[in-house]
Biopython code that builds the backbone (N, CA, C, O; Angstrom):
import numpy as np
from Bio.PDB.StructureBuilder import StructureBuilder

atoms = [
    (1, "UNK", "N", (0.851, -1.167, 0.000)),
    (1, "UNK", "CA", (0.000, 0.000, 0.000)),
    (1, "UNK", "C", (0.901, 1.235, 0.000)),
    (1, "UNK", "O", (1.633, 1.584, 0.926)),
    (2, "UNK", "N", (0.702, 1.975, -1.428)),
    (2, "UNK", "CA", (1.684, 3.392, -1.029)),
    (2, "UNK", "C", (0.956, 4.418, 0.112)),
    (2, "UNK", "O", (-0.148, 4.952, 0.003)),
    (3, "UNK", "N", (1.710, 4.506, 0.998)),
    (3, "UNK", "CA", (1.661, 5.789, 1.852)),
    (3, "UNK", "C", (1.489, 7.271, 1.131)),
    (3, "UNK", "O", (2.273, 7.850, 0.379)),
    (4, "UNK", "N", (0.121, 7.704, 1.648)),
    (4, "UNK", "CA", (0.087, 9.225, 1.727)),
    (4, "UNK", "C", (0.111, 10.158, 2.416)),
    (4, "UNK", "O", (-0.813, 10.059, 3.223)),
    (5, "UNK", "N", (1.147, 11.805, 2.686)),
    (5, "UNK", "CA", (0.318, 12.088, 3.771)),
    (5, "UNK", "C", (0.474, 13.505, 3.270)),
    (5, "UNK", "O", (1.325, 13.884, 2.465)),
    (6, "UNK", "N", (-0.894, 14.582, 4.121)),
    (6, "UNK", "CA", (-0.996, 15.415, 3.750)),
    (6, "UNK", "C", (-0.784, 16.365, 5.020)),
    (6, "UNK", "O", (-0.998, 15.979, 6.169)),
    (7, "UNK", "N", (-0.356, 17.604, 4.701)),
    (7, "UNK", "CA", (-0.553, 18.337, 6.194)),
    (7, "UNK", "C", (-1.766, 19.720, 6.072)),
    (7, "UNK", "O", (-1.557, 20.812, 5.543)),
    (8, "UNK", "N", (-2.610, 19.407, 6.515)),
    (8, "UNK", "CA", (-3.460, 20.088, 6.384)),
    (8, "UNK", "C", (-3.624, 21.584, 7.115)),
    (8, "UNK", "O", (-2.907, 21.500, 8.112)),
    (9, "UNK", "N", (-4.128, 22.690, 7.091)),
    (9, "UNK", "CA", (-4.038, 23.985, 7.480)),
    (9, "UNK", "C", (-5.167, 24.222, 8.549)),
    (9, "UNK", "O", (-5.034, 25.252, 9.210)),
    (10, "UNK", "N", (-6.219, 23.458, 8.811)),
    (10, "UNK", "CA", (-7.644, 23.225, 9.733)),
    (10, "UNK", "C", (-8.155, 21.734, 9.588)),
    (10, "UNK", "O", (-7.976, 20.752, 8.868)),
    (11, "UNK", "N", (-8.969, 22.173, 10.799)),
    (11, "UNK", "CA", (-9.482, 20.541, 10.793)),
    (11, "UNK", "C", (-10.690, 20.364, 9.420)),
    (11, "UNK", "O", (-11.072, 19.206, 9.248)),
    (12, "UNK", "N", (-11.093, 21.094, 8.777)),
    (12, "UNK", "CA", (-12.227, 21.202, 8.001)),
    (12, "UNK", "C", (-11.121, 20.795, 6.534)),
    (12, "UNK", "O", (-11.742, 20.139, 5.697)),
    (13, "UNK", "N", (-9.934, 21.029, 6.218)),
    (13, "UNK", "CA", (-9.783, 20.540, 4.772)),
    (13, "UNK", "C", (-9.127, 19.317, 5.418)),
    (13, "UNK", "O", (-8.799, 18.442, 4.617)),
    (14, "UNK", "N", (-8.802, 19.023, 7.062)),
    (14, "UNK", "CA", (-8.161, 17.598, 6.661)),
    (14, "UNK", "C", (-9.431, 17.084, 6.587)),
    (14, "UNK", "O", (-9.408, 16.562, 5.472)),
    (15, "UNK", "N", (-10.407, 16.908, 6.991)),
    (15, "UNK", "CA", (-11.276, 15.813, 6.907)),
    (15, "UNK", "C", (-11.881, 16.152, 5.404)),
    (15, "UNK", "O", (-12.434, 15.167, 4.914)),
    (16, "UNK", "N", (-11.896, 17.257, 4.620)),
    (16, "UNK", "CA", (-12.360, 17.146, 3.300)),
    (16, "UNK", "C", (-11.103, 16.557, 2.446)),
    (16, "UNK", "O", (-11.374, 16.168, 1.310)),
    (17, "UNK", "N", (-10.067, 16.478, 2.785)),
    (17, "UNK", "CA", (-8.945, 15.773, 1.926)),
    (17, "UNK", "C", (-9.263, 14.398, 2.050)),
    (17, "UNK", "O", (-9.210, 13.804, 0.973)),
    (18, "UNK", "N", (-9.724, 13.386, 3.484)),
    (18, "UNK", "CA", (-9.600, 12.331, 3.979)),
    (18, "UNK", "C", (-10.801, 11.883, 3.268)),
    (18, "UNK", "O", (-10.728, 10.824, 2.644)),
    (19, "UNK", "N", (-12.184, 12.721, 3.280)),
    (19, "UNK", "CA", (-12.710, 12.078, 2.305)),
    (19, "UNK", "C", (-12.280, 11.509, 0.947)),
    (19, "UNK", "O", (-12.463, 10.353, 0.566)),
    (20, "UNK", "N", (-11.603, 12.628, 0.190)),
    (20, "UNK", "CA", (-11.603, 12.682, -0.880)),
    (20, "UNK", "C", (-10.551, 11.625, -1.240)),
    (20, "UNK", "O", (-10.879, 10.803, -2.095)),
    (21, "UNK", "N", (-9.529, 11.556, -0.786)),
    (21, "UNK", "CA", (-9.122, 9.928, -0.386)),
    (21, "UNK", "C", (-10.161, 8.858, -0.627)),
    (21, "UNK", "O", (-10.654, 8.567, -1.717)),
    (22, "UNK", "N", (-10.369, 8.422, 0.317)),
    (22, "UNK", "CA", (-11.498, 7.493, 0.531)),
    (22, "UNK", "C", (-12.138, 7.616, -0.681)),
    (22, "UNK", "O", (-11.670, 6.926, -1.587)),
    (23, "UNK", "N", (-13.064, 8.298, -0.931)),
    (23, "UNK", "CA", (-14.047, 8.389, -2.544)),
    (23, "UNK", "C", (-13.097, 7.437, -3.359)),
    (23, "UNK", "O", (-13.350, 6.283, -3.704)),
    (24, "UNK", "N", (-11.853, 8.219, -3.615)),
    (24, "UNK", "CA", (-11.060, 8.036, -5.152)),
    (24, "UNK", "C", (-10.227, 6.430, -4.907)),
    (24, "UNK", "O", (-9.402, 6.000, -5.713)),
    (25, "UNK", "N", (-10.657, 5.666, -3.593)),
    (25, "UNK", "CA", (-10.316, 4.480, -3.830)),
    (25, "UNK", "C", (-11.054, 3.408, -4.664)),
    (25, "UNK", "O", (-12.262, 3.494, -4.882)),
    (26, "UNK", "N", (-10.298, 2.409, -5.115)),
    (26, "UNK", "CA", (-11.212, 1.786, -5.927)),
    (26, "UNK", "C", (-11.960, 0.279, -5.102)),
    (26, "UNK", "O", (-11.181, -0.533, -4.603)),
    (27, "UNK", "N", (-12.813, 0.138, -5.061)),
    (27, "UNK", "CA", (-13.289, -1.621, -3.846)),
    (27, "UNK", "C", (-12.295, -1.869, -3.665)),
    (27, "UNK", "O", (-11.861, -1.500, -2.573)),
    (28, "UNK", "N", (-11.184, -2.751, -4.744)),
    (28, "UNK", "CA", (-9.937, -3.371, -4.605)),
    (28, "UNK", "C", (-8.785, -2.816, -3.212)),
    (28, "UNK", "O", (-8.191, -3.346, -2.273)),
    (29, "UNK", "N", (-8.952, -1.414, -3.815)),
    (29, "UNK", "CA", (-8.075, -0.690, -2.521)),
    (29, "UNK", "C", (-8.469, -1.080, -1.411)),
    (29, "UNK", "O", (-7.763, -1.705, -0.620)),
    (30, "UNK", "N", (-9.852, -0.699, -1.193)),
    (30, "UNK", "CA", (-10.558, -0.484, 0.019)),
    (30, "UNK", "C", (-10.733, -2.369, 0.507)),
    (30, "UNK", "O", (-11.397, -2.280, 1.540)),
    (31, "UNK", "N", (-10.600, -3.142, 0.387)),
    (31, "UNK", "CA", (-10.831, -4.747, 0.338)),
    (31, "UNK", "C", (-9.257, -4.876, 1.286)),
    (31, "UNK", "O", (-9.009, -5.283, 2.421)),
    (32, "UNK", "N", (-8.142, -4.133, -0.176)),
    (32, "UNK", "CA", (-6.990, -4.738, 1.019)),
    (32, "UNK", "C", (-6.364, -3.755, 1.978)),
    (32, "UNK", "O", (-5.634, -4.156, 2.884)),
    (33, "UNK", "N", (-6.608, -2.593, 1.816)),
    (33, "UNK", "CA", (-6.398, -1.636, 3.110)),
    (33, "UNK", "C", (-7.340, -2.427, 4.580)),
    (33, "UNK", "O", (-6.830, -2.569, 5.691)),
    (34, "UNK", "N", (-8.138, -2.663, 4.378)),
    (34, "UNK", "CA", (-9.252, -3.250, 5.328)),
    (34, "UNK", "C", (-8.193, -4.719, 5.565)),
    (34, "UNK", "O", (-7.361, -4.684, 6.471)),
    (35, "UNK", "N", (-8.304, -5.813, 4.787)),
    (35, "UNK", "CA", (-7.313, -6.866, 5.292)),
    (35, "UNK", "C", (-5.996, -6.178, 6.041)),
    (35, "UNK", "O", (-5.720, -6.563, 7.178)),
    (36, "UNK", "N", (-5.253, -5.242, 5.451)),
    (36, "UNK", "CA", (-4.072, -5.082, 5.942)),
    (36, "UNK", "C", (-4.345, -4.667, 7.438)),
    (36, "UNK", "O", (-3.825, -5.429, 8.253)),
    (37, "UNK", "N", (-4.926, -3.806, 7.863)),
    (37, "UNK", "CA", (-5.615, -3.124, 9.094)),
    (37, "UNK", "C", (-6.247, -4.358, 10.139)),
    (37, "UNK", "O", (-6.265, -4.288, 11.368)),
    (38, "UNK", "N", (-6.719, -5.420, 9.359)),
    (38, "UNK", "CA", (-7.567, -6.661, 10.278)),
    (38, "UNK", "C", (-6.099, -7.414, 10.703)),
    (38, "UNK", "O", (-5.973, -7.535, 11.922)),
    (39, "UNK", "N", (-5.052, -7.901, 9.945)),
    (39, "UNK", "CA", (-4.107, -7.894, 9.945)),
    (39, "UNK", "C", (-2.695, -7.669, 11.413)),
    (39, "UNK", "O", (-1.960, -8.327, 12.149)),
    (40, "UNK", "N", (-3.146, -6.024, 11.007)),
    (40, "UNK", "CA", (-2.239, -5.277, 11.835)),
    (40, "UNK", "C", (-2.871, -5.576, 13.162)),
    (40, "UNK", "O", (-2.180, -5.316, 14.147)),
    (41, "UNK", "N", (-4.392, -6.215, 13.409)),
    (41, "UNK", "CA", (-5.158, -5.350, 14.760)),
    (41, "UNK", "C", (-5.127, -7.146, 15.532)),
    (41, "UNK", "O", (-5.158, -7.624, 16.665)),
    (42, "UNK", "N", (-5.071, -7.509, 14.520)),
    (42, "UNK", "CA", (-5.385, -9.651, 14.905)),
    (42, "UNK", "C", (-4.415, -10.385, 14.067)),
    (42, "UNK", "O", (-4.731, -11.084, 13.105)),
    (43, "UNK", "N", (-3.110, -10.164, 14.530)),
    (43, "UNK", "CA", (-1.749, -11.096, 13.757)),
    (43, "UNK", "C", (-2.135, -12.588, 13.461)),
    (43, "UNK", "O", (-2.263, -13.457, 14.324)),
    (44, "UNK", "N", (-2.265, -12.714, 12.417)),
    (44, "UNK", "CA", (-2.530, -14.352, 11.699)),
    (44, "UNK", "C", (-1.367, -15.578, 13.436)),
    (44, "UNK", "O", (-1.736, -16.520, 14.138)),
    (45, "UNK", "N", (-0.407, -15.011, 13.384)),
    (45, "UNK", "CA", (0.202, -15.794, 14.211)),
    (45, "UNK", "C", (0.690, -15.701, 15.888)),
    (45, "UNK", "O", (1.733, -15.925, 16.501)),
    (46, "UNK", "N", (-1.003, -15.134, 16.315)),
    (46, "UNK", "CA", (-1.212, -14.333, 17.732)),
    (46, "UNK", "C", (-1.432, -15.696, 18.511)),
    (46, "UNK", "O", (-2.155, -16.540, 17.981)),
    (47, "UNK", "N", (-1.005, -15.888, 19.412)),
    (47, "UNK", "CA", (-1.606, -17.216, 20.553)),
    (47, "UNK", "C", (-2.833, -16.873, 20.682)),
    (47, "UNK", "O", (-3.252, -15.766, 20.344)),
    (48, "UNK", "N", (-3.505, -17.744, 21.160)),
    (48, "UNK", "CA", (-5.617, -18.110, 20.713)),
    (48, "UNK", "C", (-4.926, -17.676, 22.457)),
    (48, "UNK", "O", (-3.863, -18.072, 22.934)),
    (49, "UNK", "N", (-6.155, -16.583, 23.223)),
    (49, "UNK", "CA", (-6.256, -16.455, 24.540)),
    (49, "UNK", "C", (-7.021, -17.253, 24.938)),
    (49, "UNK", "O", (-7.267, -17.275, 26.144)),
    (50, "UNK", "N", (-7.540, -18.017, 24.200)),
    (50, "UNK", "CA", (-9.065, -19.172, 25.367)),
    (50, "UNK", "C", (-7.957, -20.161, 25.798)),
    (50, "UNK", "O", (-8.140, -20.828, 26.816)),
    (51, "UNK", "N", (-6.512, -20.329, 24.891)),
    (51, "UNK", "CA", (-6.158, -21.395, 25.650)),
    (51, "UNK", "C", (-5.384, -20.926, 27.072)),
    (51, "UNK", "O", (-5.584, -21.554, 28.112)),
    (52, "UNK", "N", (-4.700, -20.048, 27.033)),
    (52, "UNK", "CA", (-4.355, -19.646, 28.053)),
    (52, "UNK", "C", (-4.755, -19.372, 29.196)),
    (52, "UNK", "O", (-4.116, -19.292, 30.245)),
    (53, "UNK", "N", (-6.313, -19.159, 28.899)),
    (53, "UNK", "CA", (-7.162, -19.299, 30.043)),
    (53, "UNK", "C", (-7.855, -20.928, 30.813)),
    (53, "UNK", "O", (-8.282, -21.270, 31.915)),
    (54, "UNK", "N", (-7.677, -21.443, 29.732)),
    (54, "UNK", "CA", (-7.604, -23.339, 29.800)),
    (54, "UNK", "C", (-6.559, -23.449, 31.046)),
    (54, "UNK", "O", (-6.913, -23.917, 32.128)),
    (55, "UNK", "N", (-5.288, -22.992, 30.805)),
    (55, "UNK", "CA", (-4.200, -23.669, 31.683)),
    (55, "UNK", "C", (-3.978, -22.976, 32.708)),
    (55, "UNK", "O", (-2.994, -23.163, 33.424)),
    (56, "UNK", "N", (-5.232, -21.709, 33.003)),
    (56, "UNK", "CA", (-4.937, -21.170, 34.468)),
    (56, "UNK", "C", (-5.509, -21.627, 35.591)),
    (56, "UNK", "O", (-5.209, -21.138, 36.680)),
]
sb = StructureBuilder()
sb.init_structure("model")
sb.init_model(0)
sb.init_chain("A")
sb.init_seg("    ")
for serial, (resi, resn, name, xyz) in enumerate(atoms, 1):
    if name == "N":
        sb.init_residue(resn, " ", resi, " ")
    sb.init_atom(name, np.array(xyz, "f"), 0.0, 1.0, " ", f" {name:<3s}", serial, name[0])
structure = sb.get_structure()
């Protein structure tokens, strides 16, 4: 995913830039930005906590 960033002058054009982002993605983008983020938040190779609670 290329990185963007903008520095905005008020809070009113960052969030009209952040839209406008968002809009100009295409599903595809938006499909793997979303995996990458599920990803980042729940590591494919995280220890399962129910077991750890098994062996207390």
């Amino acid at each position: 995913m290329k990185r963007v960033a903008n520095k905005a002058s008020s809070h009113e054009e960052a969030r009209r830039w952040d839209i406008e982002q968002q809009v100009s993605m295409t599903p595809e983008e938006r499909l793997r930005a979303a995996r990458e983020l599920k990803e980042r938040a729940f590591p494919s190779d995280a220890k399962d906590v129910r077991a750890w609670h098994r062996s207390a």
